[in-house]
Z-matrix of the N, CA and C atoms (Angstrom, degrees):
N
C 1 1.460
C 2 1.521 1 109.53
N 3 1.189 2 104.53 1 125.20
C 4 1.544 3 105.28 2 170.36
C 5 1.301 4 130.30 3 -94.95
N 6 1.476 5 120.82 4 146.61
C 7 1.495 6 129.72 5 -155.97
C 8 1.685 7 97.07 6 -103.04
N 9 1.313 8 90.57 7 132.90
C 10 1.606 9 108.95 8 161.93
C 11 1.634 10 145.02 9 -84.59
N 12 0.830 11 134.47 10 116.81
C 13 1.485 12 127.67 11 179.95
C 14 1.156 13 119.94 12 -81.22
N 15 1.240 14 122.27 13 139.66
C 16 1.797 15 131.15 14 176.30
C 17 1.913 16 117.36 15 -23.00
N 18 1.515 17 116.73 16 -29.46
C 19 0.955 18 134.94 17 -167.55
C 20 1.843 19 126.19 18 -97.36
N 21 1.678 20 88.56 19 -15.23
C 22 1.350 21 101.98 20 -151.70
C 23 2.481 22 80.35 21 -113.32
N 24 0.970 23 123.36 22 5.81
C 25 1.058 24 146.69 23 176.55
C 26 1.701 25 109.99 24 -66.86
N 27 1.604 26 117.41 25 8.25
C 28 1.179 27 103.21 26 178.86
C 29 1.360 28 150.04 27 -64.73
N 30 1.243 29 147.94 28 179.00
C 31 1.405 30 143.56 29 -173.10
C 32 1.717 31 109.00 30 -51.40
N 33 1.404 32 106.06 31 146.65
C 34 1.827 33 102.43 32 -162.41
C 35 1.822 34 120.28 33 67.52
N 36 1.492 35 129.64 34 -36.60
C 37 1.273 36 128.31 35 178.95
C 38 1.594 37 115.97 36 -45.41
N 39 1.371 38 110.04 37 114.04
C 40 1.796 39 104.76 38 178.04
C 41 1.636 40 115.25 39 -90.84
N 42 0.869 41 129.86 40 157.59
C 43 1.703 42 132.58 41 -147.31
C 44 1.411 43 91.46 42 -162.96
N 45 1.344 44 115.57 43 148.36
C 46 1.306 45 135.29 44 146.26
C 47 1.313 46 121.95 45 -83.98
N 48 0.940 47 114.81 46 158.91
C 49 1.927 48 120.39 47 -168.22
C 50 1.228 49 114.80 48 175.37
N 51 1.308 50 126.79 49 120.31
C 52 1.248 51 129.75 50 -139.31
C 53 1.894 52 125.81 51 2.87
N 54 0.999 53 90.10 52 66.30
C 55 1.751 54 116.48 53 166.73
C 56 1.989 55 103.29 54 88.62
N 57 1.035 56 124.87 55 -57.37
C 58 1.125 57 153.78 56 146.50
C 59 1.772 58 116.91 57 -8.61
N 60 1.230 59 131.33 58 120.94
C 61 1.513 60 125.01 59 176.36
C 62 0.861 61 119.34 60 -104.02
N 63 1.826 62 127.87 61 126.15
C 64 1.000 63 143.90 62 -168.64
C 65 1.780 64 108.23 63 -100.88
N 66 1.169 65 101.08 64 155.64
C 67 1.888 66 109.17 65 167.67
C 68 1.798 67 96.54 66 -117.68
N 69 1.276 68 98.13 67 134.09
C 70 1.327 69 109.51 68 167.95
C 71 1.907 70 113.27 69 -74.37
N 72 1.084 71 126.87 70 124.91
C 73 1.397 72 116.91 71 -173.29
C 74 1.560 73 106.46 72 -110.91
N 75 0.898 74 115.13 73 -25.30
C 76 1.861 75 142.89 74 -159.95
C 77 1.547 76 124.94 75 -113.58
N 78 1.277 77 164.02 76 66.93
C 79 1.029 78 136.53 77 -153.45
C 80 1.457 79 87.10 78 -122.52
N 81 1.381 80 123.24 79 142.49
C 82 1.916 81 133.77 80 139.41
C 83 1.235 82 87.03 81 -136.80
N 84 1.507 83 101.20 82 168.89
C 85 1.613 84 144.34 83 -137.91
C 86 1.181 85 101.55 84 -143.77
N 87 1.448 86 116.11 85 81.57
C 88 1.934 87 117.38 86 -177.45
C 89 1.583 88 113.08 87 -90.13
N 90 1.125 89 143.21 88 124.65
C 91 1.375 90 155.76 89 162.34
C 92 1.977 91 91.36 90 -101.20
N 93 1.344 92 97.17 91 118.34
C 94 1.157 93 88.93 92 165.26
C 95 1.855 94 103.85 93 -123.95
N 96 1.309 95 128.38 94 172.02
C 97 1.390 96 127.26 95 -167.91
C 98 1.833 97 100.40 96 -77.12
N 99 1.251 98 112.83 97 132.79
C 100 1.775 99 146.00 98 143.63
C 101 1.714 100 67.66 99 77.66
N 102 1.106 101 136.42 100 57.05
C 103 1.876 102 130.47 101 170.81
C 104 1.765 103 88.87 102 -128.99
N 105 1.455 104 122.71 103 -151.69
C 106 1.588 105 142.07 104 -170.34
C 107 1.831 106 78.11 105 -151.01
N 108 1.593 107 77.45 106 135.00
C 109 1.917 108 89.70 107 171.63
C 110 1.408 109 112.85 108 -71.50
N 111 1.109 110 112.73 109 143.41
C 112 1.758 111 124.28 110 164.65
C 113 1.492 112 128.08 111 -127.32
N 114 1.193 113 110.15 112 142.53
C 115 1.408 114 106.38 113 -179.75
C 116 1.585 115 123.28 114 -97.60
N 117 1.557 116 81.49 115 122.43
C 118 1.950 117 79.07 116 175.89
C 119 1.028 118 139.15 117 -89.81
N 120 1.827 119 144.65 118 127.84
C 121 1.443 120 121.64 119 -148.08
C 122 1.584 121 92.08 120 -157.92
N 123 1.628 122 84.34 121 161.88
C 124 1.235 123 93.27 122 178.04
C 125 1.278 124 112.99 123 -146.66
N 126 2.094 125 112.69 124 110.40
C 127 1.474 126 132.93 125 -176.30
C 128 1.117 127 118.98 126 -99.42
N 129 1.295 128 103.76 127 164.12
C 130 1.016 129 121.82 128 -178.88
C 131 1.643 130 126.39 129 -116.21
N 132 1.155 131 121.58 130 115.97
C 133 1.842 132 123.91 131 -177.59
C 134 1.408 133 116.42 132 -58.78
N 135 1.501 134 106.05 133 97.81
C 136 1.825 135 95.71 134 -167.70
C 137 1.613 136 104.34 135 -57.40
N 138 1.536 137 119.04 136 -31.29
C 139 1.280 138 113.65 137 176.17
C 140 1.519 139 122.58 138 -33.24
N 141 1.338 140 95.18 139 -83.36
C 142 1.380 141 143.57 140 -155.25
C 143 1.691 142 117.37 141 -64.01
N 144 1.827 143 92.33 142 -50.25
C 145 1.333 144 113.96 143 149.10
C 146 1.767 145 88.85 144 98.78
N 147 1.567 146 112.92 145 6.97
C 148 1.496 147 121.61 146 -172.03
C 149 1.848 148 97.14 147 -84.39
N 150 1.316 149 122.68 148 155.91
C 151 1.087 150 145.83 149 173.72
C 152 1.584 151 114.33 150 -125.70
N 153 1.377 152 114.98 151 133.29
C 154 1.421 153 130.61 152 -165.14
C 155 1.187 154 111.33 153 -146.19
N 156 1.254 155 132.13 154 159.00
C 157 1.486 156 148.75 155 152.32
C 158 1.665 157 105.31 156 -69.85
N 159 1.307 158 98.94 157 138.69
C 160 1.830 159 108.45 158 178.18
C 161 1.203 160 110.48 159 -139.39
N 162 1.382 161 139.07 160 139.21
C 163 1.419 162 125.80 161 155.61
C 164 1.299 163 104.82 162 -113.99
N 165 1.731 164 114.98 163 151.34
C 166 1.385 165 125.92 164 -172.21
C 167 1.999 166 96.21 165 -123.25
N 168 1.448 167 123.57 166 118.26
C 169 1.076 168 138.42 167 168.83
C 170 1.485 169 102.25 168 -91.28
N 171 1.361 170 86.87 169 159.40
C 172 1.991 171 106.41 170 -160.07
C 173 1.614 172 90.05 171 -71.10
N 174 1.272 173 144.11 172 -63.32
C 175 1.395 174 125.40 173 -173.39
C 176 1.654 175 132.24 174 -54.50
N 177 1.632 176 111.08 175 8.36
C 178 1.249 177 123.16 176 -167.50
C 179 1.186 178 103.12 177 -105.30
N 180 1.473 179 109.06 178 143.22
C 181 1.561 180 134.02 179 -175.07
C 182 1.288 181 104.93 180 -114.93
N 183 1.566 182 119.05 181 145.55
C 184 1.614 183 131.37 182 -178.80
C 185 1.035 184 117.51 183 -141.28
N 186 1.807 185 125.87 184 110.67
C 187 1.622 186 114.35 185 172.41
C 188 1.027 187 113.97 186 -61.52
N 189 1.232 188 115.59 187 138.65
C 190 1.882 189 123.83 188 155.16
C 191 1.043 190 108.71 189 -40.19
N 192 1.103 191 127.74 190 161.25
C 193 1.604 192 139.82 191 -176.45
C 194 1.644 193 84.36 192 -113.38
N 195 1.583 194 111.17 193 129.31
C 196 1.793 195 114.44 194 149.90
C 197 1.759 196 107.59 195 -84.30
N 198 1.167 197 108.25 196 118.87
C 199 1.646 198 112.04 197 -167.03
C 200 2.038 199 71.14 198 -122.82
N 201 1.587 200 107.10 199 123.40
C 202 1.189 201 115.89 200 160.41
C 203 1.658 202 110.58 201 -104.78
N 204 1.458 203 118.61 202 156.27
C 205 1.116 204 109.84 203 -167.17
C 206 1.640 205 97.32 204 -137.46
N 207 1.216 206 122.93 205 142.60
C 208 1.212 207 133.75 206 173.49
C 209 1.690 208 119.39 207 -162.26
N 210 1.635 209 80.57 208 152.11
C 211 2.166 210 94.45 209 -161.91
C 212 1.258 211 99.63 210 -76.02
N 213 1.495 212 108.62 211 134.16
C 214 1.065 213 99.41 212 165.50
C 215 1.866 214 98.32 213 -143.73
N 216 1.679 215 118.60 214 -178.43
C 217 1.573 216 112.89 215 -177.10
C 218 1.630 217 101.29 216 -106.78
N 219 0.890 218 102.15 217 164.67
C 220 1.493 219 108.54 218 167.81
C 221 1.981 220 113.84 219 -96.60
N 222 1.166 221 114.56 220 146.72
C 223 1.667 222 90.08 221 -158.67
C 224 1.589 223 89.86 222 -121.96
N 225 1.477 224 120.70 223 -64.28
C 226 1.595 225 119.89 224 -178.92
C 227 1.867 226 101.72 225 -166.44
N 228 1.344 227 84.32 226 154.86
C 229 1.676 228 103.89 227 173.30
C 230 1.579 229 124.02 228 -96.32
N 231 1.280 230 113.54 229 143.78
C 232 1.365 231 127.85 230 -156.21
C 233 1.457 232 113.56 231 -134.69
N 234 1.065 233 135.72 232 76.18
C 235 1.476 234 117.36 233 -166.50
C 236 1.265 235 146.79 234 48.35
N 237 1.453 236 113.86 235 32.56
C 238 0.877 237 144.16 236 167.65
C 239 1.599 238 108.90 237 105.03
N 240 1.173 239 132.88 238 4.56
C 241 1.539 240 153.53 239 154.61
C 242 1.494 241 121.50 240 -68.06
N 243 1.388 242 130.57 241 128.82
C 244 1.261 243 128.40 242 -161.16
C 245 1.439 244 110.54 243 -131.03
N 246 1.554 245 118.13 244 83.99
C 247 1.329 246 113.62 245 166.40
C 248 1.269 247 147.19 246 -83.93
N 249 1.455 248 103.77 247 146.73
C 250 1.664 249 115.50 248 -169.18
C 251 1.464 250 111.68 249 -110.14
N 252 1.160 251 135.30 250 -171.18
C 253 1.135 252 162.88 251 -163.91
C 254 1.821 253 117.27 252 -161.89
N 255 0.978 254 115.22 253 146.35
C 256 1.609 255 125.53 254 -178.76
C 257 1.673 256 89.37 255 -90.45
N 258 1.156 257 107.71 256 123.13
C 259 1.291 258 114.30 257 166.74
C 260 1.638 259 114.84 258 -55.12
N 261 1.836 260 97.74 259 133.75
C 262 2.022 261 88.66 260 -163.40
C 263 1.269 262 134.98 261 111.21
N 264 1.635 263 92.28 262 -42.78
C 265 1.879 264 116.66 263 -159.22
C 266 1.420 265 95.28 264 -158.18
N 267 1.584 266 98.15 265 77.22
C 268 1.629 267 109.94 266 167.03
C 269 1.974 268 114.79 267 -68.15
N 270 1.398 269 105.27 268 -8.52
C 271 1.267 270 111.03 269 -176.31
C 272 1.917 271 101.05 270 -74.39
N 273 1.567 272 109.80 271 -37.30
C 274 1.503 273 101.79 272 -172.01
C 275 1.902 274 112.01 273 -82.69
N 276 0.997 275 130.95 274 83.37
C 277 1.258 276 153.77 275 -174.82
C 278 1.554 277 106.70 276 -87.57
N 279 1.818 278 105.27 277 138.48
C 280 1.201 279 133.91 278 164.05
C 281 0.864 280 141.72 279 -166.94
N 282 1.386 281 133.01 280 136.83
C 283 1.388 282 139.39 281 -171.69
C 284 1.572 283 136.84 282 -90.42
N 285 1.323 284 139.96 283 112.67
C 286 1.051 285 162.11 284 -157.20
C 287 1.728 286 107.00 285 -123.20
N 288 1.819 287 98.71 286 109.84
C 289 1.710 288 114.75 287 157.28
C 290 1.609 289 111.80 288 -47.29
N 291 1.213 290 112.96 289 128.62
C 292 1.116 291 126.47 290 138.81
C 293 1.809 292 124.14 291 2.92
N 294 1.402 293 114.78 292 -67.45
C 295 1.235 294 139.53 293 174.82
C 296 1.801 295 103.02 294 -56.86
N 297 0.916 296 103.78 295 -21.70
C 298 1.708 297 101.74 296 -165.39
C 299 2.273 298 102.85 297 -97.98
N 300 1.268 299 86.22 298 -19.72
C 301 1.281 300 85.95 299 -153.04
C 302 1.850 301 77.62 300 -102.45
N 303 1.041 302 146.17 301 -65.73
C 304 2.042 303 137.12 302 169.15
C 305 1.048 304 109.23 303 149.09
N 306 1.241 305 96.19 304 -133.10
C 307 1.897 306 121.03 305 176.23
C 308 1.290 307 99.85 306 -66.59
N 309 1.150 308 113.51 307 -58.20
C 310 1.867 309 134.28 308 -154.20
C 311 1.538 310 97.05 309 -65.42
N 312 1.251 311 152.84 310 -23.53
C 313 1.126 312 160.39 311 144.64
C 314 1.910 313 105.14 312 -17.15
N 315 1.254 314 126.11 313 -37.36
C 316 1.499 315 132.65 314 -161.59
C 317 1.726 316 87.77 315 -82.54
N 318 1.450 317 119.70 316 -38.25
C 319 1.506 318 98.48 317 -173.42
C 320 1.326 319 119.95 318 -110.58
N 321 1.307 320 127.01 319 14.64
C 322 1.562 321 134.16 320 154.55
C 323 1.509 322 108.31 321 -41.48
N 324 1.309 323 110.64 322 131.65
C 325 1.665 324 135.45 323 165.46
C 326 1.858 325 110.93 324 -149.09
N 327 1.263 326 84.51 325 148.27
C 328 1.265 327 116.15 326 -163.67
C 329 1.554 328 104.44 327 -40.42
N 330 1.635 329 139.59 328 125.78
C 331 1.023 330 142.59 329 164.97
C 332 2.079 331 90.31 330 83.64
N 333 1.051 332 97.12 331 63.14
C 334 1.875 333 105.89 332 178.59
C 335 1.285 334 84.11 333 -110.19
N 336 1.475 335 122.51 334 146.16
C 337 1.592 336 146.43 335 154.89
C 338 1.339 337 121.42 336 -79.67
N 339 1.389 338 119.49 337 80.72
C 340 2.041 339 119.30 338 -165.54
C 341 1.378 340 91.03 339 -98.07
N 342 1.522 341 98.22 340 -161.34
C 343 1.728 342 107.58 341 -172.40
C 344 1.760 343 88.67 342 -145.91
N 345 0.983 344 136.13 343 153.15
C 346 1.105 345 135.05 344 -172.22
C 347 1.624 346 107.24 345 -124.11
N 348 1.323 347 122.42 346 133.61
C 349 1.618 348 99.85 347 -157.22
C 350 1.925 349 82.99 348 -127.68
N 351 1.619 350 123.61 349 107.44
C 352 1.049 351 133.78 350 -179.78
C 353 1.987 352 121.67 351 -104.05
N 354 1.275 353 87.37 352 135.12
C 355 1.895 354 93.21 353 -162.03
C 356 1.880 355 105.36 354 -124.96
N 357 1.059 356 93.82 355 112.13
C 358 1.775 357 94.02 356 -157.42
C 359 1.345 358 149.23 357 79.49
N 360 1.709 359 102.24 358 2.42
C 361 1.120 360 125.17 359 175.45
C 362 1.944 361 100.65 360 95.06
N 363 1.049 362 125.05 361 15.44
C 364 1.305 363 142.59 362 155.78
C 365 1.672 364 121.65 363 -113.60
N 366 1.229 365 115.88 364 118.51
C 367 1.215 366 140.16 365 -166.51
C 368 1.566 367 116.41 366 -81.18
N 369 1.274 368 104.80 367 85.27
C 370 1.479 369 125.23 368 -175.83
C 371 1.535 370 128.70 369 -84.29
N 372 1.161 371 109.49 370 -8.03
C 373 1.653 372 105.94 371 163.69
C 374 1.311 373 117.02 372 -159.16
N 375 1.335 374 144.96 373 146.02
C 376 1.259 375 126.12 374 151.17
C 377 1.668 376 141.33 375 -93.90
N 378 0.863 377 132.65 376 102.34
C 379 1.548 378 125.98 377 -158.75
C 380 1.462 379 117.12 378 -90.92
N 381 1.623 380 113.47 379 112.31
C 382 1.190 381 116.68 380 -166.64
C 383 2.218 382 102.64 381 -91.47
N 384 1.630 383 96.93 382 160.96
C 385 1.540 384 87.85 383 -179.07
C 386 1.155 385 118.60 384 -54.17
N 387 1.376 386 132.16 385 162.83
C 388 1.394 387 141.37 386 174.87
C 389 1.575 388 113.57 387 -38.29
N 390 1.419 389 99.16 388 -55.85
C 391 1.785 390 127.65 389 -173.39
C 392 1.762 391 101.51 390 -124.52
N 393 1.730 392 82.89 391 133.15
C 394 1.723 393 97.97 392 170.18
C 395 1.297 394 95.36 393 -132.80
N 396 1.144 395 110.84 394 -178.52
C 397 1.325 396 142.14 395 -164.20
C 398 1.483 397 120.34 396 -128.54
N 399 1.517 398 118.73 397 90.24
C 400 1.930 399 113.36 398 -173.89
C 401 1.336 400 107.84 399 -112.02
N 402 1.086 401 101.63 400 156.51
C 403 1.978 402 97.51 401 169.74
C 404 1.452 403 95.53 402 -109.39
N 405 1.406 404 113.36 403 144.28
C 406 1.478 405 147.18 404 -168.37
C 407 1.968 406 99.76 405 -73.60
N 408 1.150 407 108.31 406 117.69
C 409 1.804 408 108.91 407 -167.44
C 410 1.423 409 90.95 408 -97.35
N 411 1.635 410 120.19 409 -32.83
C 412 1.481 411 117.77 410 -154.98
C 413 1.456 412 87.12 411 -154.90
N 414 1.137 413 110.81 412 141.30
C 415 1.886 414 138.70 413 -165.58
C 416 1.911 415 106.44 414 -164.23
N 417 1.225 416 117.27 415 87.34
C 418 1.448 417 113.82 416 167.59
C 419 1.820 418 115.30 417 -50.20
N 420 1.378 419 132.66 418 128.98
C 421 1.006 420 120.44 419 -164.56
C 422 1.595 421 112.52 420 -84.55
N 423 1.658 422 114.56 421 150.05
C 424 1.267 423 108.73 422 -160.70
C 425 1.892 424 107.43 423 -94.17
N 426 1.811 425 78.63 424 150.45
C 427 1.462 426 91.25 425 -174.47
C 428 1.538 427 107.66 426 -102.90
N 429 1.291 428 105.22 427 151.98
C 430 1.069 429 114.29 428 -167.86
C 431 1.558 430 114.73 429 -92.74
N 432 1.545 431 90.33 430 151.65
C 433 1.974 432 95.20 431 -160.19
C 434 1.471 433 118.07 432 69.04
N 435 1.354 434 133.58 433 12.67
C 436 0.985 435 157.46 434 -156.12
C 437 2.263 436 104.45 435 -114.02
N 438 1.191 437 87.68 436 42.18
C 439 1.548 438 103.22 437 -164.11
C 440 1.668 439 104.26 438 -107.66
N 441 1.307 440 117.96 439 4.03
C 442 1.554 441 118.04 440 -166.57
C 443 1.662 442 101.77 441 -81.23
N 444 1.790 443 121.94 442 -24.26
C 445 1.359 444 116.02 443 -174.58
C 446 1.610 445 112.33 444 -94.76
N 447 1.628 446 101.40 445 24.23
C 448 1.553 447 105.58 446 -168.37
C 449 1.645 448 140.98 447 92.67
N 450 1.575 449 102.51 448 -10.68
C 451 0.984 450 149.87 449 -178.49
C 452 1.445 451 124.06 450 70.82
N 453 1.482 452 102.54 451 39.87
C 454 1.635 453 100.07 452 160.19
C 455 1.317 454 125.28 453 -107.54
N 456 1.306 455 107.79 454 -177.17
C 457 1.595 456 119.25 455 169.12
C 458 1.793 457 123.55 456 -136.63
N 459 0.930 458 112.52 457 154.61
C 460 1.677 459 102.61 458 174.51
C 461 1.725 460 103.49 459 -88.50
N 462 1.243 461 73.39 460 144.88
C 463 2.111 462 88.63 461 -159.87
C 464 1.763 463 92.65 462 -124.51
N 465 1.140 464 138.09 463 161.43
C 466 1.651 465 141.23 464 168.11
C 467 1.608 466 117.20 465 -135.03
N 468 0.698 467 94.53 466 136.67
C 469 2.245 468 111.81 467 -155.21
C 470 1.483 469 96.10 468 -97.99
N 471 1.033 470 96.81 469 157.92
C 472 1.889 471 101.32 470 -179.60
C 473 1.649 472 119.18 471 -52.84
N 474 1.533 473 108.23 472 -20.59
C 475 1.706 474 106.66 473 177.34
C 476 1.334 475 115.33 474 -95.10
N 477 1.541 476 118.22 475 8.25
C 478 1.591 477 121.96 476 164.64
C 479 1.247 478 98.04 477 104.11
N 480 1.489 479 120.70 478 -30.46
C 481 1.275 480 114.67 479 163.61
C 482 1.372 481 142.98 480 -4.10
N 483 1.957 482 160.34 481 68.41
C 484 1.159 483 114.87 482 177.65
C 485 1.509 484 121.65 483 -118.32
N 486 1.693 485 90.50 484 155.37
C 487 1.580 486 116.38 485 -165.57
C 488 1.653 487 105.15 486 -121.09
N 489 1.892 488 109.46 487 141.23
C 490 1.352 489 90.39 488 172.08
C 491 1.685 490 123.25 489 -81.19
N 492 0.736 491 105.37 490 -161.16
C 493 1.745 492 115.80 491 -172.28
C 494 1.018 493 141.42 492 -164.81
N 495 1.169 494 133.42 493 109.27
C 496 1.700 495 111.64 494 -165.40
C 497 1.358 496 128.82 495 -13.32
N 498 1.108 497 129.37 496 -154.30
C 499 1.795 498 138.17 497 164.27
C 500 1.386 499 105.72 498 -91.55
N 501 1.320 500 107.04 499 -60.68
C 502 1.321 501 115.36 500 178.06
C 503 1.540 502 129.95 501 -53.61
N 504 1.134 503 117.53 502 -24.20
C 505 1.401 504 104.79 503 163.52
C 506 1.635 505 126.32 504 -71.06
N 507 1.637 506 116.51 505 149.73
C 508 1.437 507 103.70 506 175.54
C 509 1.250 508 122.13 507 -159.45
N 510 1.067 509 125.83 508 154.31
C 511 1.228 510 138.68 509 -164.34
C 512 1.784 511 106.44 510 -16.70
N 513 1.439 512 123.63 511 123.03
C 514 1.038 513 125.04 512 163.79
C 515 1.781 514 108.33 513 110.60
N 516 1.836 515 108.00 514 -26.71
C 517 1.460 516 105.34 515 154.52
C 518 1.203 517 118.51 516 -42.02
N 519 1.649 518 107.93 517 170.31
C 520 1.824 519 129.59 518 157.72
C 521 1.023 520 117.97 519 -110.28
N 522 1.395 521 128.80 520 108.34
C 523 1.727 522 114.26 521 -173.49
C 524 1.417 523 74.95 522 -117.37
N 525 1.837 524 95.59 523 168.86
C 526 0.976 525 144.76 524 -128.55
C 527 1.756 526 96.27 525 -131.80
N 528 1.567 527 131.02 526 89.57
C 529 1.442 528 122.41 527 -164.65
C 530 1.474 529 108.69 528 -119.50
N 531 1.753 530 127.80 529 133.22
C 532 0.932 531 124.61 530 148.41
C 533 1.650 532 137.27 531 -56.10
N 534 1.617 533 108.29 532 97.22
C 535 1.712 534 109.36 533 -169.70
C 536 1.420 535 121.34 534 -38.22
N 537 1.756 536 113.48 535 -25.84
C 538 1.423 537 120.13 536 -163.81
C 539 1.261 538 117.37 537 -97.64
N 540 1.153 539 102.88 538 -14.75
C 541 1.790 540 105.58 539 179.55
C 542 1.802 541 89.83 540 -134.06
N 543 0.882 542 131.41 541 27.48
C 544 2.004 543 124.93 542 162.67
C 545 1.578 544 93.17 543 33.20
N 546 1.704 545 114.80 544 57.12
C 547 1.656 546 105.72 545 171.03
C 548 1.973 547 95.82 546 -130.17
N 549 1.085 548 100.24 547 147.49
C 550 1.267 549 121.20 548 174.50
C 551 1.544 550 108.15 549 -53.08
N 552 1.509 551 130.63 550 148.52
C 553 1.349 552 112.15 551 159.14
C 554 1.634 553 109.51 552 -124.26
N 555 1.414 554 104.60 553 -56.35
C 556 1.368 555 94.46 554 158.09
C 557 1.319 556 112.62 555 -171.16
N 558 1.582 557 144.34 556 153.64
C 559 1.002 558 153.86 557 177.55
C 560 1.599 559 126.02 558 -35.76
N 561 1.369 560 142.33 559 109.25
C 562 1.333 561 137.83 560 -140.05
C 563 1.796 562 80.37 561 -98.22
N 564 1.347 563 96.93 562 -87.05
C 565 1.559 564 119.69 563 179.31
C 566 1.485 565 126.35 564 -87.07
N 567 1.154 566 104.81 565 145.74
C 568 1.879 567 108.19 566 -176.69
C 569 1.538 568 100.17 567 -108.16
N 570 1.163 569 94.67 568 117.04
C 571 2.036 570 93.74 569 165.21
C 572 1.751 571 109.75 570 -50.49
């Protein structure tokens, strides 16, 4: 395992810290006058899923985090339980809370392609693609001259999901959604 320095702590870098693996999300580089520079950051608990302020001083050392990653599908939801499959080997099955899996949890559907990102042989996050693909279940129809909110509307996708959307999209489209920010990008298919 290789050790980290206060410096080497950049944006994306995973670290251990009190037992636990962190993602760096934040990094600046403070020199302050007749002081030792420190870096100021701000991680994230892949556990926990908590976000904090950290500072890293120049005499401090940081293990790398081994974050293993493997494909796996998303299969169906159960009471608030979210099962997967090992991509390949639908026989090796497991289940993941809600809480473990985030935001990105709202656009999971059945037979989704995730990545499973495991730290000790315990399976600490799941990372869905950047962009999925939903079809629109519910679209209020647009009114016209109705352009003062920019011209969207809140629309709801087959996973209960809702996202706004132009006017023009409607019930029975496929848009096209960023998992990380829950924003529309653009319409795949037209009903």
């Amino acid at each position: 395992m290789s050790r980290l320095s206060y410096n080497e702590l950049k944006i994306g870098t995973v670290f251990v810290k009190d037992g636990a693996p962190f993602r760096v999300l934040e990094y600046a580089f403070i020199r302050m006058q007749q002081r030792k520079p420190v870096a100021q950051l701000k991680i994230k608990n892949l556990i926990s899923g908590k976000v904090q302020e950290f500072t890293a001083h120049v005499n401090d050392t940081f293990e790398e985090a081994e974050i293993t990653q493997t494909p796996v599908k998303f299969i169906y939801e159960n009471r608030g339980q979210y099962w997967f499959h090992e991509a390949g080997n639908p026989k090796n099955r497991f289940q993941l809370p809600a809480e473990a899996i985030g935001e990105g949890v709202q656009f999971l559907k059945a037979n989704t392609d995730v990545t499973a990102d495991t730290f000790e042989e315990r399976i600490i996050n799941i990372e869905l693609p950047i962009k999925i693909d939903l079809k629109v279940t519910e679209a209020p129809p647009a009114i016209k001259g109705n352009t003062a909110q920019g011209g969207t509307k809140l629309a709801t996708l087959e996973t209960g999901a809702k996202v706004n959307v132009p006017l023009f999209v409607n019930e029975g489209d496929v848009v096209r959604v960023n998992t990380s920010t829950g924003e529309y990008i653009e319409r795949v298919e037209k009903n």
